[in-house]
C-alpha positions in Angstrom: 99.7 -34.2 -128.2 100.3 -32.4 -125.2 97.6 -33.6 -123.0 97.8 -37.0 -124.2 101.6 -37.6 -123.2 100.7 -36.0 -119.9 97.2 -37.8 -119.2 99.0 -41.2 -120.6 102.8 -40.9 -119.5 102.4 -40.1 -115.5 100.6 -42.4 -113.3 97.8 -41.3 -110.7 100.1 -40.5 -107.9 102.1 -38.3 -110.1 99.3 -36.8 -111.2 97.7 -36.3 -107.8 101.4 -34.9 -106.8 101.2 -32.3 -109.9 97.8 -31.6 -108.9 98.3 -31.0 -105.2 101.6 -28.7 -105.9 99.4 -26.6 -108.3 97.3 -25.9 -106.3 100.0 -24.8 -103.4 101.0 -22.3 -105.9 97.3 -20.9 -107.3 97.3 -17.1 -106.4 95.9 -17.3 -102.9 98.3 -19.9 -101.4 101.7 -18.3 -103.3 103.0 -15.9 -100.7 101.5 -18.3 -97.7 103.8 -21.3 -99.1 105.8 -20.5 -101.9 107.9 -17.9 -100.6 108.4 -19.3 -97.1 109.2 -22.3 -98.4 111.8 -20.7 -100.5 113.6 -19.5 -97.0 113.5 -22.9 -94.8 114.6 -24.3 -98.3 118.0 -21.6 -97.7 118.4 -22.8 -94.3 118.0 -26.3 -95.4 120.3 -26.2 -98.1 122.7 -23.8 -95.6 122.7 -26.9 -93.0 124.0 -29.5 -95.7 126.5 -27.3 -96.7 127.7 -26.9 -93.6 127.8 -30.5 -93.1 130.0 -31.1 -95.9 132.7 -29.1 -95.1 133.0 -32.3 -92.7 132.0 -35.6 -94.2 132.5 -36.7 -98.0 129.0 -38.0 -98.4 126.4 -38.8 -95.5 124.2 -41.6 -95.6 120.8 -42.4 -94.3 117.9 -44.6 -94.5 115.8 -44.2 -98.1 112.4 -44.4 -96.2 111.4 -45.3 -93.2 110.2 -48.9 -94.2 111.1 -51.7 -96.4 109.4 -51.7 -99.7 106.0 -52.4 -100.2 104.4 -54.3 -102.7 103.0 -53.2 -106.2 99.9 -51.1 -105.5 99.9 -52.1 -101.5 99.7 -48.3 -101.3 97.4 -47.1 -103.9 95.0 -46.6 -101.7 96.4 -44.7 -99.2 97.9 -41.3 -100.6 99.6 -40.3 -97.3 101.5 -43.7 -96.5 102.6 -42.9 -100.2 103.7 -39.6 -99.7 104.9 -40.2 -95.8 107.5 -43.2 -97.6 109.5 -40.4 -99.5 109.9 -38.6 -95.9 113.7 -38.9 -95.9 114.4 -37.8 -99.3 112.7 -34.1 -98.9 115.7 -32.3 -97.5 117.8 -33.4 -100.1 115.5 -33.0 -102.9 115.2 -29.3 -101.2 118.7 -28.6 -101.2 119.2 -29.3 -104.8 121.7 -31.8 -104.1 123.0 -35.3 -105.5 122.0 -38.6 -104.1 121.2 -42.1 -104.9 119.6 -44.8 -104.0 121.1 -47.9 -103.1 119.7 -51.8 -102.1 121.5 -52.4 -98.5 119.5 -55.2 -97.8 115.9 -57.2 -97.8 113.1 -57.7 -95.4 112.6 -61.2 -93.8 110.1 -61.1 -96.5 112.3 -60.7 -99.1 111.6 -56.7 -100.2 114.8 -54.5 -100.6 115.5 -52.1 -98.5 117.0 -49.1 -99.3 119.3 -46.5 -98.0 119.9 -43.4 -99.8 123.8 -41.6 -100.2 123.8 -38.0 -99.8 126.7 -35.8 -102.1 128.2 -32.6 -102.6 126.9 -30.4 -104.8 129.0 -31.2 -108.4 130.0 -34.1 -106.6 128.3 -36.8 -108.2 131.0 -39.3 -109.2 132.2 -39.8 -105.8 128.8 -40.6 -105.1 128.2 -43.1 -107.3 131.8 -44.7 -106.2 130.2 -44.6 -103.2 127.2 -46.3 -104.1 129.0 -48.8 -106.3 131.5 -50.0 -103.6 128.6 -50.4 -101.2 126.4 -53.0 -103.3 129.7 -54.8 -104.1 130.5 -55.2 -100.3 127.3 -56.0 -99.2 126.8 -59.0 -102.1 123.7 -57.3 -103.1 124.5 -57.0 -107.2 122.4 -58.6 -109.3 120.2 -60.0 -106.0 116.9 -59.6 -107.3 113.7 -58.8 -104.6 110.8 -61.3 -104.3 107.8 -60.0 -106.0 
């Protein structure tokens, strides 16, 4: 049952992804990236706690293009993994953040931006969030497919 909910319920790019970090963390490779990766991810996390002793939540582009379409990517791994660019310090950090439409592409794909929390902070956040599709008239806009 095991390896059929696992062959069956992730995709190929979250099994390449699962693949890919496994290997990162095989025997050889765990004191070469694991544990260094464990420090920038202090400093990381150090940097957006600093920040919000500032700001209430920061916000910042989702990735660094509009959305592609349904399998525009499948061939090309590292355009997939380059789009998630702009979430990896916050997925590092261990921190809150959403998603959000802000607008579409002059060919009609959304466009995301992505709000950054505290930590425990999540229902600002998705006040946040909430208050910026209403202003922008973007609820219940759907993209062309």
């Amino acid at each position: 049952m095991y390896t059929k909910s696992r062959s069956e319920g992730f995709g190929q790019e979250v099994k390449r992804r699962i693949m890919l970090g496994t290997y990162a963390l095989s025997s050889g490779y765990y004191d070469a990236y694991y544990i260094k990766a464990q420090k920038v991810r202090t400093l990381i996390k150090n940097d957006f706690v600093e920040a919000f002793k500032e700001v209430s939540v920061i916000m910042a582009p989702a990735t660094p293009t509009p959305a592609f379409g349904i399998g525009e990517k499948s061939g090309d791994p590292l355009g997939m993994y380059l789009s998630d660019i702009f979430t990896i310090n916050l997925n590092l950090a261990g921190m809150p953040g959403i998603s959000v439409p802000c607008g579409f592409s002059s060919s009609g794909l959304p466009i995301g931006a992505q709000i950054l929390g505290n930590f425990f902070d999540e229902t600002l956040l998705l006040k946040v969030a909430r208050t910026l599709e209403k202003s922008l008239g973007l609820t219940g806009r759907k993209p062309k497919i």
